[in-house]
N, C-alpha and C positions, 0 to 999 in steps of 0.2 A: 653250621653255616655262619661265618660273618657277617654280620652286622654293621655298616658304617655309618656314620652318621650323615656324612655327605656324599656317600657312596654313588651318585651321579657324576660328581666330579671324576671321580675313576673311572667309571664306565663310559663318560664320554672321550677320559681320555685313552681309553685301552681298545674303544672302538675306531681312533680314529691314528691307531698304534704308536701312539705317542708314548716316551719313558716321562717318568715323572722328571728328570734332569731337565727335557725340553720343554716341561711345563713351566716348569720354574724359573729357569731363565727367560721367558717371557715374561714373567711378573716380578722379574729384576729378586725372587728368593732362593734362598738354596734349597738343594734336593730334601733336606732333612726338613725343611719348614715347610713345604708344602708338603712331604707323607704326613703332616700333624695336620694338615686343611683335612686332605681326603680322612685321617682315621676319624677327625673330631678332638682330637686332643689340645690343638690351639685352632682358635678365631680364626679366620680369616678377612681380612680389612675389607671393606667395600669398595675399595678399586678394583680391590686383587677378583673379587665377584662380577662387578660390571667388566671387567675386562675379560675375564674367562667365556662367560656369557655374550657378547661381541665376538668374543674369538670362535665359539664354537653354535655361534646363530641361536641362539635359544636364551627364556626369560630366567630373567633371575628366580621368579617362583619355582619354576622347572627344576634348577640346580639348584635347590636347597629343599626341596619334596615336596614344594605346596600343591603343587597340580601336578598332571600327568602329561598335560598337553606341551609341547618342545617350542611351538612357534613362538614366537617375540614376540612383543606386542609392539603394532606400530610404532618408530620411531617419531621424535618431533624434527622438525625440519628446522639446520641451523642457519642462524639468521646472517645475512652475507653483511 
């Protein structure tokens, strides 16, 4: 069995049948730099996180395996 390190990021995106090509041009990277997010072989920037977490509703703890729980945590309200 595989192992990945951010293996969330895959699974939410294979749950919601997304190619990783469409992952990736949402966070302006190429296909090959984001399969190195999901194996764990490069970083991932903390946009490229807040964003993905935004995109697919859920906390950034959630997408990097600190909890189990998927809901967000309230958002702050921005200021007009």
């Amino acid at each position: 069995m595989e192992i990945l390190k951010y293996g969330r990021i895959r699974d939410l995106r294979n749950d919601r049948g997304l190619t990783q090509k469409q992952v990736a041009k949402l966070l302006n990277v190429s296909q090959n730099t984001y399969s190195q997010y999901e194996i764990g072989i490069s970083r991932f920037p903390l946009d490229a996180v807040v964003r993905l977490a935004e995109y697919y509703n859920v906390s950034i703890d959630y997408l990097v395996g600190l909890t189990d729980e998927t809901a967000p945590y309230p958002r702050k309200r921005r200021q007009p």
